[in-house]
C-alpha positions in Angstrom: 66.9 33.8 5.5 69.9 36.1 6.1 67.7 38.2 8.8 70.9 38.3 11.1 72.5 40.4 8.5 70.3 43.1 8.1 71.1 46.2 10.3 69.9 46.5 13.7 68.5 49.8 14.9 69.9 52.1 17.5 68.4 52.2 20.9 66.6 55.7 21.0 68.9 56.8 23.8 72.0 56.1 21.7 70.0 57.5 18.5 69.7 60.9 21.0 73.4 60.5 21.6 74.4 60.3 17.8 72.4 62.9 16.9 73.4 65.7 19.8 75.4 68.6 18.4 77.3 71.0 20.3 75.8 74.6 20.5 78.4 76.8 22.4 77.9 80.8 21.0 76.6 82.2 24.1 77.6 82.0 27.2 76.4 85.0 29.0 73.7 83.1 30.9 76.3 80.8 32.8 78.6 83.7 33.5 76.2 85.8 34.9 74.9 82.6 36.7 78.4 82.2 38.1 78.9 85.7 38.9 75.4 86.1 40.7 76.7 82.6 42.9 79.9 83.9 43.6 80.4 87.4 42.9 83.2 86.7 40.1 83.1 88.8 36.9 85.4 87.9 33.7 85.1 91.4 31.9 88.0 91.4 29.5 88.3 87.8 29.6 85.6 86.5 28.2 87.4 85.4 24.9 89.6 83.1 27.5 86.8 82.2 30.0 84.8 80.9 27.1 87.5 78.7 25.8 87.2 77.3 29.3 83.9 77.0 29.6 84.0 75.0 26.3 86.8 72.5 27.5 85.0 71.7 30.7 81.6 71.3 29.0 83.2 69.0 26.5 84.8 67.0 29.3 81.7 66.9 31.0 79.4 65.3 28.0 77.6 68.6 28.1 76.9 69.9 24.1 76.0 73.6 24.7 76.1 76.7 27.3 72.0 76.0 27.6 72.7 72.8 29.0 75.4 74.0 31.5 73.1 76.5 32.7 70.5 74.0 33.6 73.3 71.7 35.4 74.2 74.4 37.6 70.5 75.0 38.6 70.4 71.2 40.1 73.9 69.7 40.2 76.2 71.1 43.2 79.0 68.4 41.7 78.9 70.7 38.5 79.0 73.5 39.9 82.0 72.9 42.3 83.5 71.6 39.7 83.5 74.6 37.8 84.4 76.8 40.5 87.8 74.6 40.6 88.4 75.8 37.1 87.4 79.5 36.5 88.8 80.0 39.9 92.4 81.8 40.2 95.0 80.7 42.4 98.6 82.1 42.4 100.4 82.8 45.9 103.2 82.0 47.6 105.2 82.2 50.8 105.4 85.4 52.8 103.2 87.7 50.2 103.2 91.3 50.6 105.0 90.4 54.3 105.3 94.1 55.6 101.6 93.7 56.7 102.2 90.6 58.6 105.3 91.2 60.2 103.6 94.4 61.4 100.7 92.8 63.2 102.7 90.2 64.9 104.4 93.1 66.4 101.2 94.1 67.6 99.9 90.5 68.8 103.1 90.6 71.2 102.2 92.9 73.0 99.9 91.7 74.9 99.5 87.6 75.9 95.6 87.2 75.1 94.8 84.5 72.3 94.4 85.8 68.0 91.7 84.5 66.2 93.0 85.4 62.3 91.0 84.4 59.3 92.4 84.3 55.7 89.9 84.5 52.9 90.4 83.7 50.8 93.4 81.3 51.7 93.9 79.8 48.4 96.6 76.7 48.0 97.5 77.7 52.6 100.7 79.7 51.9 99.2 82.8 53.0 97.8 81.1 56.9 100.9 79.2 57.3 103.2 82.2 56.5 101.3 84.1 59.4 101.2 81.2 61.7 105.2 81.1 60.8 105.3 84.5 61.5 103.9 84.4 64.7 105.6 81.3 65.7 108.7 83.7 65.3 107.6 86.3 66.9 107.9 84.3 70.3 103.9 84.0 70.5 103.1 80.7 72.1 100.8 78.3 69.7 98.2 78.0 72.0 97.7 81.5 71.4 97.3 81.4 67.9 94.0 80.0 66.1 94.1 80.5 62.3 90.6 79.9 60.3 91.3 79.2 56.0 88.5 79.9 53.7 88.3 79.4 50.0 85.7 78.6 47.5 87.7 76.1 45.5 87.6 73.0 47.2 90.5 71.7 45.2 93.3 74.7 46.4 92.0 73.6 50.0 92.7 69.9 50.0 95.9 71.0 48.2 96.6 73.0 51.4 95.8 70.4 53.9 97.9 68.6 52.0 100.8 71.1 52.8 103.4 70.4 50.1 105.1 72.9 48.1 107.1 73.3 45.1 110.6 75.4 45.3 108.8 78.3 43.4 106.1 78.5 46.5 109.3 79.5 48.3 111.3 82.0 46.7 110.3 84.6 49.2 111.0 82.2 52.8 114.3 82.7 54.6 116.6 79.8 54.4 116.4 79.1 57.9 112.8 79.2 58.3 112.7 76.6 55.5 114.8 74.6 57.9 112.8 75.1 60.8 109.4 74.6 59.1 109.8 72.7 56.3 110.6 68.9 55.5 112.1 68.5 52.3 112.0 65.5 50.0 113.4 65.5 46.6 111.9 68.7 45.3 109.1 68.9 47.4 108.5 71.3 51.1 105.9 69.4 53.5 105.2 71.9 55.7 105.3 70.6 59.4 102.7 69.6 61.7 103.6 72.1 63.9 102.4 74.6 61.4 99.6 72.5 60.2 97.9 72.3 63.6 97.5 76.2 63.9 95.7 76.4 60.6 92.1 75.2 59.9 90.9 75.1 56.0 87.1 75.2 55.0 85.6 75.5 51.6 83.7 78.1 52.0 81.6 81.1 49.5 82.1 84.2 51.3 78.2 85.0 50.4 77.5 82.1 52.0 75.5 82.7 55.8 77.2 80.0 57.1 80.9 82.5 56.7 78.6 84.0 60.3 79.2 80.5 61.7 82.8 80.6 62.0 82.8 83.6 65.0 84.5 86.5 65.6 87.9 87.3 64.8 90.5 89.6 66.2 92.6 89.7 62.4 91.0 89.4 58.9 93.0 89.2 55.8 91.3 89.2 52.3 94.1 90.0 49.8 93.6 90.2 46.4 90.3 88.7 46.1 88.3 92.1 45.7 90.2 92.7 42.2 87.5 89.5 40.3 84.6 92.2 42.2 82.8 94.9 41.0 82.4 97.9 42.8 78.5 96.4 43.9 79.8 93.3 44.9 83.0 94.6 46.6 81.4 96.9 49.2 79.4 93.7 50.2 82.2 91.5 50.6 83.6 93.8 52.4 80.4 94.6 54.6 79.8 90.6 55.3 84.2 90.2 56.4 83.1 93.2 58.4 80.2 91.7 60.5 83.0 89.2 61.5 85.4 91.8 63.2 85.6 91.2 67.1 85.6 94.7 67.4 86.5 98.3 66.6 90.1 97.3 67.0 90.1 94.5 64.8 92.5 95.0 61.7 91.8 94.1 58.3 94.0 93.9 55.6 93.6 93.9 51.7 95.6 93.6 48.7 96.8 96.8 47.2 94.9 96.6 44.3 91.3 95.5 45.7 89.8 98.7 45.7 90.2 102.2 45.1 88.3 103.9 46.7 87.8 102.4 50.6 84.2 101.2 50.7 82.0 102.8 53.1 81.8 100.5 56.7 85.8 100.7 56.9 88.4 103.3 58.2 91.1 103.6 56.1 94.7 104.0 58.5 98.1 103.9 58.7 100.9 103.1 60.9 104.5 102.7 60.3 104.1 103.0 56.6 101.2 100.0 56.5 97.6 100.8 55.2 95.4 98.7 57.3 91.4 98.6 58.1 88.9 99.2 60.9 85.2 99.2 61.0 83.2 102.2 61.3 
């Protein structure tokens, strides 16, 4: 009599469940894991990285760094997914421009086709600012053939997507705004004019499959090489190498990216711009 009142027990899964407690003191093993997949470091930021790491294990139902580690072994869904957060994406329109107005000059010059690859091209303001810029420079868009890699899959549907906030143009000329832009409320769509010149992969530069995307005529890799060490810098820069055209191909870096020029580039300068050649 009265059995129906007496407690029931817990299923042993969701006696598993209650009983898991979170465990997050360490997580040098999933930043070293995430470093050795991608070539990021976080020295002087681990305080802040870890705070991140925490937020997305908690919104993943994973209780400690242990059991993240053994997720990224297995899970590629986990592991993009924590690319799209530890990943850092701030650009806008027309960056450090000197450098691309000064190869479109030299792209003029002669009336062959450009094969240009940005890597990484972030949220797309850095491709379509040079397929802009080229666009301007009178060169025909069948000349121009613009390849967008990133590792973050989420900046690179973002820049499919081609829509921009004001702040994404503070640096773009009013009247290529007009010319390029379709404005709604607050928000730039970029036009299919541009969009067309401008292919976006997601893409891990240490990847083999970077070897797949051919030879190019134009690299840009700006301000990438600064999340590097110095190890892991002269082989990014060795692998964009292997995808120069040629001796004459120019590649360009962010001011900051290194130092001291790694060993398979020539450092030169014309008109005031530091650009790169292969040795």
């Amino acid at each position: 009599m009265f059995g129906w009142f007496k407690s029931k027990k817990l299923p042993v899964e969701d006696e598993q469940a209650v009983q898991k407690i979170e465990n997050f003191l360490d997580p040098q093993a999933v930043l070293d894991k995430f470093t050795a997949i991608t070539g990021i470091h976080f020295k002087k930021k681990e305080s802040i990285t870890t705070s991140k790491l925490i937020h997305f294990c908690r919104n993943h139902h994973l209780y400690s760094f242990d059991e993240l580690y053994s997720r990224l072994q297995s899970d590629s869904a986990i592991l993009e997914a924590l690319i799209n957060v530890l990943t850092v994406n701030e650009t806008y329109f027309f960056r450090e421009s000197r450098q691309i107005y000064f190869f479109v000059e030299k792209v003029s010059r002669n009336k062959e086709k450009v094969r240009i690859l940005c890597a990484p091209g972030s949220t797309g303001e850095e491709p379509y600012s040079i397929a802009m810029a080229l666009l301007e420079g009178g060169i025909p868009a069948q000349r121009i053939e613009i390849i967008s890699v990133d590792i973050n899959s989420d900046v690179v549907a973002l820049a499919r997507e081609g829509r921009y906030n004001a702040r994404s143009l503070h640096k773009t000329a009013s009247s290529v705004q007009e010319k390029y832009f379709i404005k709604e409320d607050k928000i730039f769509t970029i036009s299919d004019d541009v969009k067309r010149l401008v292919s976006f992969y997601t893409l891990n530069i240490f990847d083999d499959h970077l070897f797949e995307m051919g030879k190019f005529d134009i690299i840009f890799s700006r301000n990438m090489l600064i999340y590097f060490d110095e190890s892991t810098v002269i082989r990014a820069v060795e692998r964009l190498g292997r995808l120069a055209r040629s001796k004459d191909s120019y590649l360009f870096f962010g001011h900051a990216d290194f130092v001291k020029t790694p060993p398979t580039l020539l450092e030169r300068y014309e008109e005031g711009i530091k650009f790169y050649t292969i040795r």
